[in-house]
N, C-alpha and C positions, 0 to 999 in steps of 0.2 A: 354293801355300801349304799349310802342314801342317792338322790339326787343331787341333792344340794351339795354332796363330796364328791360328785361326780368328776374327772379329769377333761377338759374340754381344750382340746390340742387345734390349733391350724399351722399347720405346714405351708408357708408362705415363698412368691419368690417369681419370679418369670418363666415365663417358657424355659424347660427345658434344662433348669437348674436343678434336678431329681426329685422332683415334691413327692412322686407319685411311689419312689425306689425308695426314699424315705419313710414315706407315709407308713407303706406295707410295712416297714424294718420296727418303726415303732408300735407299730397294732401287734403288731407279733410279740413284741417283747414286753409289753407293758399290758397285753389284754385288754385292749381298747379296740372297740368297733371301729371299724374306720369306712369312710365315703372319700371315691377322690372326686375331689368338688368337678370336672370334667363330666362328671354323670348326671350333676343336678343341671345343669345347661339345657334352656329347652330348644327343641328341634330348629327352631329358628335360626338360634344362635348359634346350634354346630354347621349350620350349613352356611354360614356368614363366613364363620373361619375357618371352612372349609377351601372355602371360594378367596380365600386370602383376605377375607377384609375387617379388620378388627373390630369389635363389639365397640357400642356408646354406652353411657354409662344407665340410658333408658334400659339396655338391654341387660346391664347389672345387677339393676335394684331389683329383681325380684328372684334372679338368684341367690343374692347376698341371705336373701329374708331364706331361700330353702334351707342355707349355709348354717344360719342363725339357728335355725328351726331345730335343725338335725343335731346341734351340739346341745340344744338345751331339751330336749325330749327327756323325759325321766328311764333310769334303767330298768330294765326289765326285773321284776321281781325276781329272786333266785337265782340273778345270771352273777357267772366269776369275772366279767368284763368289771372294768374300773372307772370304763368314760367314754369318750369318742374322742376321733383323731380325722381332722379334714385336711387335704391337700387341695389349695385353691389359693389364688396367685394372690390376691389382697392387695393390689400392687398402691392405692390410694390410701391416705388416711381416712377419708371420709368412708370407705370400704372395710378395713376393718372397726370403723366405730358402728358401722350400719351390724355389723354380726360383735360386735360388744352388747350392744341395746339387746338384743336378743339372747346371747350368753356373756349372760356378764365376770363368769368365771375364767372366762378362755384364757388362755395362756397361745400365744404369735411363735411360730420360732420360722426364723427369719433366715434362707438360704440362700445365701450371698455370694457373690463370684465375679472371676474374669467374665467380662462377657465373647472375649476366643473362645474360652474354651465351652461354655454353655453353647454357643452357634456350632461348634463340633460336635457338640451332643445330639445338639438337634438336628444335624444334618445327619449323625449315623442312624438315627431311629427311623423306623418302618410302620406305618400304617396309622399315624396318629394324625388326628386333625389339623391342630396348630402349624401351620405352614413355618416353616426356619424364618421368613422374609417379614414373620411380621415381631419377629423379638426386638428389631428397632423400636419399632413403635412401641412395646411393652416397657423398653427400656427407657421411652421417652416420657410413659406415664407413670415409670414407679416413682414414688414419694419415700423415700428411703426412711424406715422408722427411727426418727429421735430419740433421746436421753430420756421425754419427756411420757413416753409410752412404756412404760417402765414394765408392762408386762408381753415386751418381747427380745427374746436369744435372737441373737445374732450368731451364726456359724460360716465359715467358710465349704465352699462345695467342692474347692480342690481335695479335701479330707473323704478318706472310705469312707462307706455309709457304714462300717464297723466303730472308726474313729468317733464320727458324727453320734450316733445312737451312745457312746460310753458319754459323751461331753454333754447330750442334750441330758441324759441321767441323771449324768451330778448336780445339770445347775438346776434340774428339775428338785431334785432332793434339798437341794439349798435356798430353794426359793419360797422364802419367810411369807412372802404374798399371797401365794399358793393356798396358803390354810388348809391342803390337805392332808390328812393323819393318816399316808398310807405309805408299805413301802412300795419303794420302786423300782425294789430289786428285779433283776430279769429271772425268770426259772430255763 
């Protein structure tokens, strides 16, 4: 597959909504590289929110650009991967246009939820940066995607990550935008 047909996925959403449980579920089934955008963060910045204090958006922009970077890199000659797949929270519009500018191909899909039950998520997990105390604040800066953005899913995160990966499939298959000529059947 060329570059240019390349699959350019972000898995979007707040703390603790499963970008990451996602992420993996779709690189697997679709053979796409995947990065959880939590890696591209530089040391700075995981010890910010480590320390409970949530990132500014100075401390964004040059993420967003690794974010960008990594979904538009060309595939590797001879590889059976089909694309890339990021999980990273996008929570702004101006955030996901800063990694549009960069892959313009991308395709959002957007994991949405009670925010109960996301704060029970994040209070059962073990060893991860993001402190539970700061999905307020996440929830305060998401910009919830419009009508208008028309190249991002919307999914609910009450749904198994089985349910989710058949729904994100089909509206992937369906999606006229896309332009890609490939299937997407899972093997």
């Amino acid at each position: 597959m060329s570059a240019s047909m390349a699959l350019q996925l972000v898995v979007m959403g707040v703390s603790g909504c499963g970008k990451s449980t996602f992420t993996k579920a779709i690189s697997e089934a679709l053979h796409l590289s995947m990065v959880d955008g939590d890696d591209l963060h530089s040391p700075q910045s995981v010890a910010k929110m480590q320390s409970g204090t949530a990132l500014e958006d100075s401390d964004r922009w040059p993420w967003l650009d690794r974010i960008g970077g990594y979904l538009a890199r060309p595939l590797e000659s001879g590889s059976s991967e089909r694309g890339r797949v990021v999980a990273c929270s996008a929570l702004k519009l101006a955030y996901r246009a800063q990694i549009r500018r960069l892959a313009p191909n991308v395709r959002f899909i957007f994991l949405d939820g009670d925010s109960e039950l996301i704060r029970s998520r994040m209070a059962a997990r073990a060893g991860h940066f993001m402190q539970a105390g700061l999905l307020d604040s996440q929830l305060r800066t998401l910009e919830r995607p419009t009508a208008q953005e028309q190249d991002v899913l919307k999914v609910n995160t009450a749904h198994t990550t089985d349910e989710l990966l058949a729904s994100v499939i089909k509206a992937l298959q369906a999606d006229k935008l896309c332009g890609f000529p490939i299937d997407l059947q899972t093997h």
